[in-house]
N, CA and C atoms of all chains as a GROMACS GRO file, in nm:
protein
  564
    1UNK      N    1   1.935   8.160  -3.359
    1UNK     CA    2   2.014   8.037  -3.372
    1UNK      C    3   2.092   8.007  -3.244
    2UNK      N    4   2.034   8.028  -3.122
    2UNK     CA    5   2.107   8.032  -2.998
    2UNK      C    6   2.080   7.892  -2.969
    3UNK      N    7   2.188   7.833  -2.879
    3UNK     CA    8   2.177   7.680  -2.837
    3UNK      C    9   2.098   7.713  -2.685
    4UNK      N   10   2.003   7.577  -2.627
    4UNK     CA   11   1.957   7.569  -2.523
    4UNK      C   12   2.060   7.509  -2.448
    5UNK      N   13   2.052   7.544  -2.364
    5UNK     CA   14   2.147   7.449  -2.162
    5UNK      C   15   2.134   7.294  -2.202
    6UNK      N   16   2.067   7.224  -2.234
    6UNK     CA   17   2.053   7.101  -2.284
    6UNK      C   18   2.120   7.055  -2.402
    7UNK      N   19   2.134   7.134  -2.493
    7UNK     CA   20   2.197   7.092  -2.622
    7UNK      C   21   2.339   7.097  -2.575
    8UNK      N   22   2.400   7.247  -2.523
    8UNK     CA   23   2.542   7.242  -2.452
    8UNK      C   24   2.584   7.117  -2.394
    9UNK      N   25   2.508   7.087  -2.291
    9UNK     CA   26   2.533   6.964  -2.166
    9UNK      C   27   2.540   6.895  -2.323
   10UNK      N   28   2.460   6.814  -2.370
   10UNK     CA   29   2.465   6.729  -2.443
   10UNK      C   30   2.624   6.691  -2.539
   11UNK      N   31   2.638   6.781  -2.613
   11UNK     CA   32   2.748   6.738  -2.700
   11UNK      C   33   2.870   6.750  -2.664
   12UNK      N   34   2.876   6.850  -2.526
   12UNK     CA   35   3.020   6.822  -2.420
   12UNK      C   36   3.022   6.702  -2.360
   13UNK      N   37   2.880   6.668  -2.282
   13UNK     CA   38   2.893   6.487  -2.250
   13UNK      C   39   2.929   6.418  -2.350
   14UNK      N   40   2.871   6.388  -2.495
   14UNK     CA   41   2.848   6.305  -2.601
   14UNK      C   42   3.074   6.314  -2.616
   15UNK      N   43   3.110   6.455  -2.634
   15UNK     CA   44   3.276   6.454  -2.647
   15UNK      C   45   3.349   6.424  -2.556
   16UNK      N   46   3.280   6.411  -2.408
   16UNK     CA   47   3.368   6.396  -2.336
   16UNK      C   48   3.307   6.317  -2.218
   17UNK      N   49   3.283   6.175  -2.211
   17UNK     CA   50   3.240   6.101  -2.179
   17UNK      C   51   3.292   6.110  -2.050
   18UNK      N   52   3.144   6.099  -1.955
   18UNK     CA   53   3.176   6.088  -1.801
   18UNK      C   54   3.216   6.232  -1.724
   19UNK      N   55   3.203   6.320  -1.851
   19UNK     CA   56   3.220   6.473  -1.766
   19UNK      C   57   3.116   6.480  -1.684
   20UNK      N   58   3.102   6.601  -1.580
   20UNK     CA   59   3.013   6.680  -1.536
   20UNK      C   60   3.010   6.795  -1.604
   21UNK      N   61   2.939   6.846  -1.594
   21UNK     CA   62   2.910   6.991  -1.705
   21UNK      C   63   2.774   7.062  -1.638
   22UNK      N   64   2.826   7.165  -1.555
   22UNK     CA   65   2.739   7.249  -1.503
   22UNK      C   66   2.748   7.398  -1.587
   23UNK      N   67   2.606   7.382  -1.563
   23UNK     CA   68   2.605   7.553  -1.742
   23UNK      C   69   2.494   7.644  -1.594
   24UNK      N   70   2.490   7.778  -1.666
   24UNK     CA   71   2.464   7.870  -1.552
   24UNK      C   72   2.410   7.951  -1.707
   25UNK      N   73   2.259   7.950  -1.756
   25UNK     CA   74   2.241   8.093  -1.813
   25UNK      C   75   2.242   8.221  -1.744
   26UNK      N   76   2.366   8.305  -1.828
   26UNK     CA   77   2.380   8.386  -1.748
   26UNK      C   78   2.328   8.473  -1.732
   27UNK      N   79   2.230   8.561  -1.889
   27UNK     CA   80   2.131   8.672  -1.852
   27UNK      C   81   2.011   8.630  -1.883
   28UNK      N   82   1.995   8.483  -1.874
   28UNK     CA   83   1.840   8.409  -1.916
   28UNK      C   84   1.800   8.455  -2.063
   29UNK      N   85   1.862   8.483  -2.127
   29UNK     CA   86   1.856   8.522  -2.293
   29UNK      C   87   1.890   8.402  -2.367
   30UNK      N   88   1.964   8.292  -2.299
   30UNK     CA   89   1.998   8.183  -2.420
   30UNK      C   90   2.091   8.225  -2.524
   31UNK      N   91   2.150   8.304  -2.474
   31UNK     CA   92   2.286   8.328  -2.587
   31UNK      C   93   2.389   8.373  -2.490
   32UNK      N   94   2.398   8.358  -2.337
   32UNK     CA   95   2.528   8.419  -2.258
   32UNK      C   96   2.536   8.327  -2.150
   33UNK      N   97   2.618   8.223  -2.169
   33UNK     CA   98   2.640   8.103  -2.097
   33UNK      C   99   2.731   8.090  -1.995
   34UNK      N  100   2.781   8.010  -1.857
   34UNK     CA  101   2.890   8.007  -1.792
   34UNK      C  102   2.859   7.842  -1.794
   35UNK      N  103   3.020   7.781  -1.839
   35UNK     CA  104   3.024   7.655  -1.802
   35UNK      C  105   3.137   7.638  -1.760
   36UNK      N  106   3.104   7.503  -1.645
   36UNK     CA  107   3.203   7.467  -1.530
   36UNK      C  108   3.193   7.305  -1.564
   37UNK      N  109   3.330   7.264  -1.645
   37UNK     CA  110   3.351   7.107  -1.697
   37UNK      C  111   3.436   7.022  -1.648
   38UNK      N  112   3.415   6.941  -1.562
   38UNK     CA  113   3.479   6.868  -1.457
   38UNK      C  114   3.494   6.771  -1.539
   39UNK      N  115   3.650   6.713  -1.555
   39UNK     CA  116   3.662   6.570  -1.687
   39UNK      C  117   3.774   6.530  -1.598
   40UNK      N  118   3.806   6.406  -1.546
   40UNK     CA  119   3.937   6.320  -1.568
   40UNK      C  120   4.041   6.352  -1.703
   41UNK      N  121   3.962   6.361  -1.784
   41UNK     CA  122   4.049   6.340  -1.873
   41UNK      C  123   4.164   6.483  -1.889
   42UNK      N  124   4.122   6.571  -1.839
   42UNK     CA  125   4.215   6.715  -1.844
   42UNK      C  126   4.308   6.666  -1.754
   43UNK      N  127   4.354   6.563  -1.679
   43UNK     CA  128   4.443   6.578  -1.582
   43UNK      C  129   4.570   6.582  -1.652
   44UNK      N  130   4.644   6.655  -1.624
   44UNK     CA  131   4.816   6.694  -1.699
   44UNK      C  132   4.795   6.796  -1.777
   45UNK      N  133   4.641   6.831  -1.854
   45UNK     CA  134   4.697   6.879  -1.928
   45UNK      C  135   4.675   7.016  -1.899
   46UNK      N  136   4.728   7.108  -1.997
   46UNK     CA  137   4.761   7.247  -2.003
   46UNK      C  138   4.616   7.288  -2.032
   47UNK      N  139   4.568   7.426  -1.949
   47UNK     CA  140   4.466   7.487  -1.930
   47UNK      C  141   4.398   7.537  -2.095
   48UNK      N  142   4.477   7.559  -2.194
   48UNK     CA  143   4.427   7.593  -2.346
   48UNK      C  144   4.427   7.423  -2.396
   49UNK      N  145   4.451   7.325  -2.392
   49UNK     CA  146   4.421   7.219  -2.435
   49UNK      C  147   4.324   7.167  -2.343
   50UNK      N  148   4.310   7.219  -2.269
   50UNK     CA  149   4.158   7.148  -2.209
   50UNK      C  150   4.049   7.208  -2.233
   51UNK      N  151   4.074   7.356  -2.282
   51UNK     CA  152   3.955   7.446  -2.318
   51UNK      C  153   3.943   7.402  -2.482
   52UNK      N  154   4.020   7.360  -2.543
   52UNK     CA  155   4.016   7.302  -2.680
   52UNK      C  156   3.978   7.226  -2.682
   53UNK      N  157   3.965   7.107  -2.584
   53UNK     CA  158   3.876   6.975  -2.610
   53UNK      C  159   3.717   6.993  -2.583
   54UNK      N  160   3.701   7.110  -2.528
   54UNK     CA  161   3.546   7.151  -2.518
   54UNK      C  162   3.507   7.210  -2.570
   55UNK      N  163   3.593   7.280  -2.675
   55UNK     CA  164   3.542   7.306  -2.824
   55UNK      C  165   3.505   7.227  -2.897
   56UNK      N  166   3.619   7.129  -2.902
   56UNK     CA  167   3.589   7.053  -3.036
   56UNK      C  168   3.456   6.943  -2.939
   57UNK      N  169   3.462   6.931  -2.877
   57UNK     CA  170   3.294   6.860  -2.801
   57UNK      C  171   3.214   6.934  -2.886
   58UNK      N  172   3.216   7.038  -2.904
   58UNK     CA  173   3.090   7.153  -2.953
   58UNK      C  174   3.079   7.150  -3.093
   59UNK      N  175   3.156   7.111  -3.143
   59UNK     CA  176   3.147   7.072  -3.296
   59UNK      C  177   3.137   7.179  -3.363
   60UNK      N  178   3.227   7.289  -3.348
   60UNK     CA  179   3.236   7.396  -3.412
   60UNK      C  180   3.078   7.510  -3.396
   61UNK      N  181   3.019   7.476  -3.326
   61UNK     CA  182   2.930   7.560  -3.278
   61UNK      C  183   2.962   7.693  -3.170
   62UNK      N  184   3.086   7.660  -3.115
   62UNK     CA  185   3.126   7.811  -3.039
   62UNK      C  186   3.203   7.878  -3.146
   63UNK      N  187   3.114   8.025  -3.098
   63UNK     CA  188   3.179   8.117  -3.178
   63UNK      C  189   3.074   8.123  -3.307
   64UNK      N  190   2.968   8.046  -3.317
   64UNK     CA  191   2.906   8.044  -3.414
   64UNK      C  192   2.726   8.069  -3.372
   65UNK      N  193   2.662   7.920  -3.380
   65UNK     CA  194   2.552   7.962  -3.279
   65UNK      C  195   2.550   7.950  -3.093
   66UNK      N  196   2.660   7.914  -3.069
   66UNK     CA  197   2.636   7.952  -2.927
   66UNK      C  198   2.795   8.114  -2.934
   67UNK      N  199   2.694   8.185  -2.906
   67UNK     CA  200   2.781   8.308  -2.889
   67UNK      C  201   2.929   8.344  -2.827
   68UNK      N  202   2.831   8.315  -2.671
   68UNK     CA  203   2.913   8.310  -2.551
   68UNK      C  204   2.933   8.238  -2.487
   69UNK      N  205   3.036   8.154  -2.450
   69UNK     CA  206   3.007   8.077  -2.297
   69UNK      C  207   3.162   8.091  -2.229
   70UNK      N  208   3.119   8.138  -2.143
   70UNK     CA  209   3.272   8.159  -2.041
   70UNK      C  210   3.262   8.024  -2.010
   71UNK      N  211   3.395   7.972  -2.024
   71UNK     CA  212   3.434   7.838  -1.975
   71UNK      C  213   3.542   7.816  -1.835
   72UNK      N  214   3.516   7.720  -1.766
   72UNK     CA  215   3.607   7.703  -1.664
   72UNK      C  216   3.637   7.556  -1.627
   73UNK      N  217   3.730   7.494  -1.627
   73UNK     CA  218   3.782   7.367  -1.682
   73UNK      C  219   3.856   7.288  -1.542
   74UNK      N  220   3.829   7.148  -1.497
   74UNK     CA  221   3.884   7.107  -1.368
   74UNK      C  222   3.891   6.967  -1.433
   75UNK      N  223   3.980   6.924  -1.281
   75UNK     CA  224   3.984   6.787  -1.300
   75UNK      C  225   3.855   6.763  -1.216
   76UNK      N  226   3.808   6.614  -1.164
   76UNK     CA  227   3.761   6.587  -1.051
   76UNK      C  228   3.855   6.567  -0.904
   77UNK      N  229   3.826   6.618  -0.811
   77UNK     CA  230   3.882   6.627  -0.706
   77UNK      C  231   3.871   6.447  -0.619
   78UNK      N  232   5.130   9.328  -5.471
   78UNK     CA  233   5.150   9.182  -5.456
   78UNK      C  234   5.148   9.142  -5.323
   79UNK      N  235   5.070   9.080  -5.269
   79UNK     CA  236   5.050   8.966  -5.202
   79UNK      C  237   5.094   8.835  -5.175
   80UNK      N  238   5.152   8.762  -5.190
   80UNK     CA  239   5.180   8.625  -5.211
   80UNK      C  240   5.210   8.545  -5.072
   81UNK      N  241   5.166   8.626  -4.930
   81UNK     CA  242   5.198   8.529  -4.831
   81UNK      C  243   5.093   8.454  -4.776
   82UNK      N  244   5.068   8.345  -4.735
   82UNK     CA  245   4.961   8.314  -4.678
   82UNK      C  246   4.932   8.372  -4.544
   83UNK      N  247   4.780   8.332  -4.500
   83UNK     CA  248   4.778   8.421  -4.339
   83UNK      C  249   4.869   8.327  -4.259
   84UNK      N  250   4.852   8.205  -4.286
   84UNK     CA  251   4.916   8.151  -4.166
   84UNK      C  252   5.070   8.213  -4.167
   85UNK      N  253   5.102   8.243  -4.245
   85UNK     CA  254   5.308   8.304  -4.264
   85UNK      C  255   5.256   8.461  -4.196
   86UNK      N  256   5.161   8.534  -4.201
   86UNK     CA  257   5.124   8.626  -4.202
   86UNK      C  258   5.132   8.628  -4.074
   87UNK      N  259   5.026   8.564  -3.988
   87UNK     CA  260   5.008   8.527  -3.845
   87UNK      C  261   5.149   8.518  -3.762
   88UNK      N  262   5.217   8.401  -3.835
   88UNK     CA  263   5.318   8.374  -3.765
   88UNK      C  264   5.406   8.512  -3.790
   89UNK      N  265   5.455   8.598  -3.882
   89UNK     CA  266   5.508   8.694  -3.838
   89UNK      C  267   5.484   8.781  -3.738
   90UNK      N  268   5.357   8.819  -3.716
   90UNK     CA  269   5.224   8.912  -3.624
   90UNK      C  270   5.344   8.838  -3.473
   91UNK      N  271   5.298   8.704  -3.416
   91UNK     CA  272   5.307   8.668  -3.321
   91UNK      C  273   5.472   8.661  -3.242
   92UNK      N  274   5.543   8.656  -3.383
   92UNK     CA  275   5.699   8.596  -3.353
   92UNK      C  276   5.793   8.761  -3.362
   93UNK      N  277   5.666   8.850  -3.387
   93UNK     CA  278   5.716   9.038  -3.414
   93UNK      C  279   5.729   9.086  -3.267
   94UNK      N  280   5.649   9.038  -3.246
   94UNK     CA  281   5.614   9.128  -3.074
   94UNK      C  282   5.621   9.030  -2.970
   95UNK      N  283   5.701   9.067  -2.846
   95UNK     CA  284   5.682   8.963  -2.695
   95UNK      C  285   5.556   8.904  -2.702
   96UNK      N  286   5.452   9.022  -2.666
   96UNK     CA  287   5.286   9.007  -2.670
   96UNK      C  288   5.246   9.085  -2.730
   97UNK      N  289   5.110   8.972  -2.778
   97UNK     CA  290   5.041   9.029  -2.894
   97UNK      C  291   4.906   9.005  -2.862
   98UNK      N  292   4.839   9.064  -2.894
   98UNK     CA  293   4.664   9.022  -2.865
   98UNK      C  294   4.580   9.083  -2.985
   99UNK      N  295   4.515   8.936  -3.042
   99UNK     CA  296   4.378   8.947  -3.153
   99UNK      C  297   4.324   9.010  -3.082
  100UNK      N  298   4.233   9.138  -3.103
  100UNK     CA  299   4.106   9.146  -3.069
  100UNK      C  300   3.974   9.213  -3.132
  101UNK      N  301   3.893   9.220  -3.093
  101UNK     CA  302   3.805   9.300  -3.166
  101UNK      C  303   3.797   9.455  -3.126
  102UNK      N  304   3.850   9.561  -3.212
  102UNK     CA  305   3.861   9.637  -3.174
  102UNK      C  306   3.998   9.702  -3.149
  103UNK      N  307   3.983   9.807  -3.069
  103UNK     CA  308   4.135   9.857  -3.069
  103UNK      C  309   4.156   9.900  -2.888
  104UNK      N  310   4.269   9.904  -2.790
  104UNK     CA  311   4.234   9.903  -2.711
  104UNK      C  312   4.237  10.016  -2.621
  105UNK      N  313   4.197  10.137  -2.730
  105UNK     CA  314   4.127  10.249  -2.637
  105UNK      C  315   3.946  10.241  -2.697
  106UNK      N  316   3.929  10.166  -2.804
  106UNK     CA  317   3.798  10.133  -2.792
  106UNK      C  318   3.762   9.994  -2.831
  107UNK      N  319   3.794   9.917  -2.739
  107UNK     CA  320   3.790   9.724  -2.781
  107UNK      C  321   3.643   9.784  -2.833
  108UNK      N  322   3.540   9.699  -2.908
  108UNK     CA  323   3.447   9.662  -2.976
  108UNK      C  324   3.369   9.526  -2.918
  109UNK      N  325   3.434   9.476  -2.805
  109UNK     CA  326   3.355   9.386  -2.727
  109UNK      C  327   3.388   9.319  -2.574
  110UNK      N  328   3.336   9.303  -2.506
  110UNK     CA  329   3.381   9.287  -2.324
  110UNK      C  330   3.468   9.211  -2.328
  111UNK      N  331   3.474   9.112  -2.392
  111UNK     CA  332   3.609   9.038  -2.354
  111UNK      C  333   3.768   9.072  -2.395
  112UNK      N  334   3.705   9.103  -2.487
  112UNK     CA  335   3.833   9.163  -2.556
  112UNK      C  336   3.863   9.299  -2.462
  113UNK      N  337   3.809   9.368  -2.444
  113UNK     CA  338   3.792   9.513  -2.315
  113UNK      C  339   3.875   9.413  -2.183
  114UNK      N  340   3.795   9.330  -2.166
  114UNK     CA  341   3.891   9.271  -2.034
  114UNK      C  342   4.020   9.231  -2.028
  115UNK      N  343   4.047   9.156  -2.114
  115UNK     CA  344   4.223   9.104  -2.138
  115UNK      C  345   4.275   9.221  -2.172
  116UNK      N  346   4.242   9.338  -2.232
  116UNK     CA  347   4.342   9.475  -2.244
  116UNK      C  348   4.337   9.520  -2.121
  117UNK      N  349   4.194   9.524  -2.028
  117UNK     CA  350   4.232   9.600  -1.908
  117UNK      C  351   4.362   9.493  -1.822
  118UNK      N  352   4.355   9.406  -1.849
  118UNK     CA  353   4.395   9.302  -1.784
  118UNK      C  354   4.537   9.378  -1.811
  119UNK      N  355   4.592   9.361  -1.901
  119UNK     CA  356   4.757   9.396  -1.994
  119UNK      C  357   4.806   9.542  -1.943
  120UNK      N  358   4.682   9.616  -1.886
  120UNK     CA  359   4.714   9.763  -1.900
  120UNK      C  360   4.749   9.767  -1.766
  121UNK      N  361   4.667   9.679  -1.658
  121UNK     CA  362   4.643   9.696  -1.566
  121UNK      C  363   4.794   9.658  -1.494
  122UNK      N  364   4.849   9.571  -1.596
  122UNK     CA  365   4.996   9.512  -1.540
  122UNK      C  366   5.081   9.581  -1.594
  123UNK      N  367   5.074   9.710  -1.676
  123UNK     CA  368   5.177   9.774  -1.755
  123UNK      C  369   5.241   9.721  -1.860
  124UNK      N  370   5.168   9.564  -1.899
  124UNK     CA  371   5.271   9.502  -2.027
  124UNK      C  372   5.218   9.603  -2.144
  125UNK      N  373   5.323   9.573  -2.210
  125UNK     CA  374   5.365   9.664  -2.303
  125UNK      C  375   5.318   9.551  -2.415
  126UNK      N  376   5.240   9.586  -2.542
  126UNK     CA  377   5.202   9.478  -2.643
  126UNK      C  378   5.096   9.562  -2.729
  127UNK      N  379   5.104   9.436  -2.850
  127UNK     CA  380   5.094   9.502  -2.954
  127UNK      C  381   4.954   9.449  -3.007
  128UNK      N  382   4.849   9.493  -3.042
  128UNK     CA  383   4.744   9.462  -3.096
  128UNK      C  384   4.695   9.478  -3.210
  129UNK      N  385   4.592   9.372  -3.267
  129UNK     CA  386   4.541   9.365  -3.421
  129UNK      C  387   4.418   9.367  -3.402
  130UNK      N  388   4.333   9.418  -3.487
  130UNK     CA  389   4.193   9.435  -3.462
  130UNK      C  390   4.159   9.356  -3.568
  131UNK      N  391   4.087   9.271  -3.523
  131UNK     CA  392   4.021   9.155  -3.639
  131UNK      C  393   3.884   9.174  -3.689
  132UNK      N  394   3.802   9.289  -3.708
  132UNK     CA  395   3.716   9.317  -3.746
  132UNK      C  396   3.756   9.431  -3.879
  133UNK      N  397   3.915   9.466  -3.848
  133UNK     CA  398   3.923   9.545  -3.953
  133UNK      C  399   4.033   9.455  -4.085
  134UNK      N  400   3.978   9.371  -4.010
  134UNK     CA  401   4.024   9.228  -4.128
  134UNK      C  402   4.004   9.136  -4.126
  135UNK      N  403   3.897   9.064  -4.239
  135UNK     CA  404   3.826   8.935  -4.219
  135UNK      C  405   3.917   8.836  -4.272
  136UNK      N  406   4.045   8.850  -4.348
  136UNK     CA  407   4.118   8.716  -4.338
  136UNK      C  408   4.164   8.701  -4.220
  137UNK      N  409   4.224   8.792  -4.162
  137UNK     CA  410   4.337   8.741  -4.007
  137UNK      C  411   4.156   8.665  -3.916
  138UNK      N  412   4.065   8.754  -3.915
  138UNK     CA  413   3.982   8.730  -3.830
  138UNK      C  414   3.940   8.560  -3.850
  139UNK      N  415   3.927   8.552  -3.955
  139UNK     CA  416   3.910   8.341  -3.990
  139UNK      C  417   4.049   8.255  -3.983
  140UNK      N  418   4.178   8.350  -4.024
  140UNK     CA  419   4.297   8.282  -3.991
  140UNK      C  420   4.337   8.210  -3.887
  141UNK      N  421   4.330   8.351  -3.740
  141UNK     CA  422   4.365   8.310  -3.656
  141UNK      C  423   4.265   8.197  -3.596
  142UNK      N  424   4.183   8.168  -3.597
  142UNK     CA  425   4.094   8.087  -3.490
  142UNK      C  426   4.176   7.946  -3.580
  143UNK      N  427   4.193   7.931  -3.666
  143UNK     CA  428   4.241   7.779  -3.724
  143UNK      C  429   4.392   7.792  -3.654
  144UNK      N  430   4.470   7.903  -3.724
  144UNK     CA  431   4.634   7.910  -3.670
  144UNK      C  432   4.591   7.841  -3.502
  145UNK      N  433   4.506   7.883  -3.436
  145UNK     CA  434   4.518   7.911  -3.302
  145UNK      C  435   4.446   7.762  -3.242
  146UNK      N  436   4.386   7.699  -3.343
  146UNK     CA  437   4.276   7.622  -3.319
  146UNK      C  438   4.169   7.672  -3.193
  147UNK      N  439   4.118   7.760  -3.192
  147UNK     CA  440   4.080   7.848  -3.117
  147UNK      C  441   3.945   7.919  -3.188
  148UNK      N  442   3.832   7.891  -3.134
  148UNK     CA  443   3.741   7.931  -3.230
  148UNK      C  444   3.676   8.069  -3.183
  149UNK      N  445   3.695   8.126  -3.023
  149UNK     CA  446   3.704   8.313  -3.038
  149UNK      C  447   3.826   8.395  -2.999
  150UNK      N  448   3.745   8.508  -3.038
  150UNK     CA  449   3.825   8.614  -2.997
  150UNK      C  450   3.822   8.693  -2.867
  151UNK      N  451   3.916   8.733  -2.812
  151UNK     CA  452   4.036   8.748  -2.814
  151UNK      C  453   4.122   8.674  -2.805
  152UNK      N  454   4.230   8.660  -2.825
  152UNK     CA  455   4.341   8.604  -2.835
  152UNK      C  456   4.474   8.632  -2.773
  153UNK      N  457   4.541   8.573  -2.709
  153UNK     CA  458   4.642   8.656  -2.639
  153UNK      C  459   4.787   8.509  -2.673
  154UNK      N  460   4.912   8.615  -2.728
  154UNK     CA  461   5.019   8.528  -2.783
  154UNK      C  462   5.142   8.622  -2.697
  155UNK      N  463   5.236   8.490  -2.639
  155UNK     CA  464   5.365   8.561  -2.584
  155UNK      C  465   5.470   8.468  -2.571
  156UNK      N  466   5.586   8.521  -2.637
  156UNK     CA  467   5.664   8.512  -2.740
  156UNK      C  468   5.630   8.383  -2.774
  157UNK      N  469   5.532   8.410  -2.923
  157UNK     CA  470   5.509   8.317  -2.993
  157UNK      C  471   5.417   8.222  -2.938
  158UNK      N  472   5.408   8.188  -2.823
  158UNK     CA  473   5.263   8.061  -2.804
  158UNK      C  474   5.141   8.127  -2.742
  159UNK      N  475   5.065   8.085  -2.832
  159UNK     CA  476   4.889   8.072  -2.768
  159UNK      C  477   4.885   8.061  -2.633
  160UNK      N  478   4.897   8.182  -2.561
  160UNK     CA  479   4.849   8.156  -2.392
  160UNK      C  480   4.698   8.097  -2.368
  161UNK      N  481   4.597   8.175  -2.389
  161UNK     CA  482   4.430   8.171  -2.385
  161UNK      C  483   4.392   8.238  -2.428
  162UNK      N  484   4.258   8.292  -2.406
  162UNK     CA  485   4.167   8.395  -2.447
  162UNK      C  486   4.117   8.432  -2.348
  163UNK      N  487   3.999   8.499  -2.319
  163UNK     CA  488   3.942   8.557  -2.210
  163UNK      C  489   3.970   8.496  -2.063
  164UNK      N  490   3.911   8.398  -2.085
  164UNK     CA  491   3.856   8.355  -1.962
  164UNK      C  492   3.954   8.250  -1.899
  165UNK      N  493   4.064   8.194  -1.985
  165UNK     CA  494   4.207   8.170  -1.926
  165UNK      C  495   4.304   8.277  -1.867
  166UNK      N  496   4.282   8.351  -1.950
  166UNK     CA  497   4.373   8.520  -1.915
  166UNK      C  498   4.333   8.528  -1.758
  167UNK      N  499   4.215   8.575  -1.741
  167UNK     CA  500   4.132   8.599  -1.656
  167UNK      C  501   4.212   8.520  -1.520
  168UNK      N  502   4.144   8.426  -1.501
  168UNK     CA  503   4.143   8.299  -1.436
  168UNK      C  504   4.303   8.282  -1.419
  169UNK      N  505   4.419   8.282  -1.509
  169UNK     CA  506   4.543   8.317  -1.492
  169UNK      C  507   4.591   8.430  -1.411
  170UNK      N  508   4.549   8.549  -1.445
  170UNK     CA  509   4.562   8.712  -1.359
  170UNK      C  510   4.524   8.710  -1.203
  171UNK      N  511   4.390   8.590  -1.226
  171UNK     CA  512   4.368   8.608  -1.052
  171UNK      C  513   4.460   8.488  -0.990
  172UNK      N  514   4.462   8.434  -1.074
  172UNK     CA  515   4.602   8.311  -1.001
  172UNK      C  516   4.726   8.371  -0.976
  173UNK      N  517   4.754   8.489  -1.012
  173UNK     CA  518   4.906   8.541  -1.005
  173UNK      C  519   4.974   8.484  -1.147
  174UNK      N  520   4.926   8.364  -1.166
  174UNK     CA  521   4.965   8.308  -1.309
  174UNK      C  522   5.051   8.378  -1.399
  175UNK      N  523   4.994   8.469  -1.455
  175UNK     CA  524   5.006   8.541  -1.548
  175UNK      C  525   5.090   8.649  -1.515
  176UNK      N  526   5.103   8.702  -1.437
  176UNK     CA  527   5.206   8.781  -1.399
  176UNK      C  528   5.334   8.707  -1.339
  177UNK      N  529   5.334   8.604  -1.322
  177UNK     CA  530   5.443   8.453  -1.320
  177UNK      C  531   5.519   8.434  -1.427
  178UNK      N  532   5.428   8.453  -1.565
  178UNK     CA  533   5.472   8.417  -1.698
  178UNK      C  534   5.519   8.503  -1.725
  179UNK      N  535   5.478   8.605  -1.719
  179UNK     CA  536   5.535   8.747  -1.799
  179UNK      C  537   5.698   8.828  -1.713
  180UNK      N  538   5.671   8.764  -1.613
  180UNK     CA  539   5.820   8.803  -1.536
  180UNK      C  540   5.886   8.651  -1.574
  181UNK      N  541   5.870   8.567  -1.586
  181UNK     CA  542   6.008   8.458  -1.620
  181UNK      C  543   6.054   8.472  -1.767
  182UNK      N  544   5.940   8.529  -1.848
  182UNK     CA  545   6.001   8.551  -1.984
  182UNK      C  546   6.055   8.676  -1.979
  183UNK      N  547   6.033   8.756  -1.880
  183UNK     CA  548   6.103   8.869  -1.894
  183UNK      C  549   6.064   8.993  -2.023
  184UNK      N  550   5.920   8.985  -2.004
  184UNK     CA  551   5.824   9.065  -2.082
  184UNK      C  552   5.842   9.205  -2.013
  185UNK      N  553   5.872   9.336  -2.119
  185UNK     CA  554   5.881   9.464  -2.089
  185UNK      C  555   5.748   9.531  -2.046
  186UNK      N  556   5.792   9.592  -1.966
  186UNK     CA  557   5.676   9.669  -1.926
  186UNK      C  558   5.630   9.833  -1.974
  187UNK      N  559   5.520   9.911  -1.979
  187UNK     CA  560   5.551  10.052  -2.051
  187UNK      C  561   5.581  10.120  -1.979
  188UNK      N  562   5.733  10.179  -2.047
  188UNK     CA  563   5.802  10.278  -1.992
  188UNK      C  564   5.717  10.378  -1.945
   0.00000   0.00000   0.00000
């Protein structure tokens, strides 16, 4: 029940319109992810409310079928 | 008798101790890398804190991710607010961050 690099990208774009969202499988297994989510919209805010809005992008799928994904959260420069 | 909910439950856990950390496991044998990392992380700074192993309890283990709105584990709380989890901890520790926070609150260290 592991998510593909495509489904990720997908429902973080679909939540967070106009992100970038660079994903990195990390042991090519499809269940150990690194994502790097560049949004406007994090600007101000606090580093656990921006990692919360890319949860709820995920629709309750982290922690469930996507296992792992180390997350790392920016504005655009 | 029983009669508290987790969330009253939780909130005692968090508002008991400076720092506190969900994790899986215990932290001379966490039960998974991330959770292993934010303890090395804690140990590595001498904070002094108190841990719950959420595998040896499946209410706190579904509690906290709602209390926390936070859907893994580990978990890391000081005095009383949701800092991050892994990979904020992390990313905080190499910022100096975190050792910023824990000296302005004036978090004990082990004797």
């Amino acid at each position: 029940m592991a998510m593909t690099e495509s489904e990720i990208t997908q429902l973080i774009e679909d939540g967070l319109p106009g992100a970038i969202v660079k994903i990195e499988d990390l042991r090519g297994d499809g269940d150990h992810y690194s994502a790097h989510v560049i949004y406007g919209g994090f600007k101000g805010l606090a580093r656990v409310k921006q990692h919360q809005m890319v949860y709820n992008a995920l629709k309750g799928n982290m922690g469930e079928a996507l296992h792992a994904l180390a997350l790392q959260t920016s504005v655009p420069k | 008798m029983n009669t508290q909910s987790i969330s009253e439950r939780i909130e005692g856990y968090v508002k008991g101790d400076d720092v506190v950390l969900f994790m899986k496991g215990s932290p001379v044998f966490p039960q998974c890398g991330f959770s292993a990392t934010v303890g090395d992380i804690l140990g590595h700074l001498s904070i002094k804190y108190q841990s719950y192993d959420i595998l040896q309890d499946p209410e706190l283990r579904d509690g906290i991710k709602t209390y926390s709105e936070w859907p893994t584990i580990p978990q890391l709380y000081v005095k009383g607010e949701f800092v991050g989890g892994c990979d904020i901890i992390r990313e905080m520790f190499e910022d100096g961050e975190l050792q910023k926070t824990f000296e302005n609150l004036g978090i004990k260290k082990v004797d």
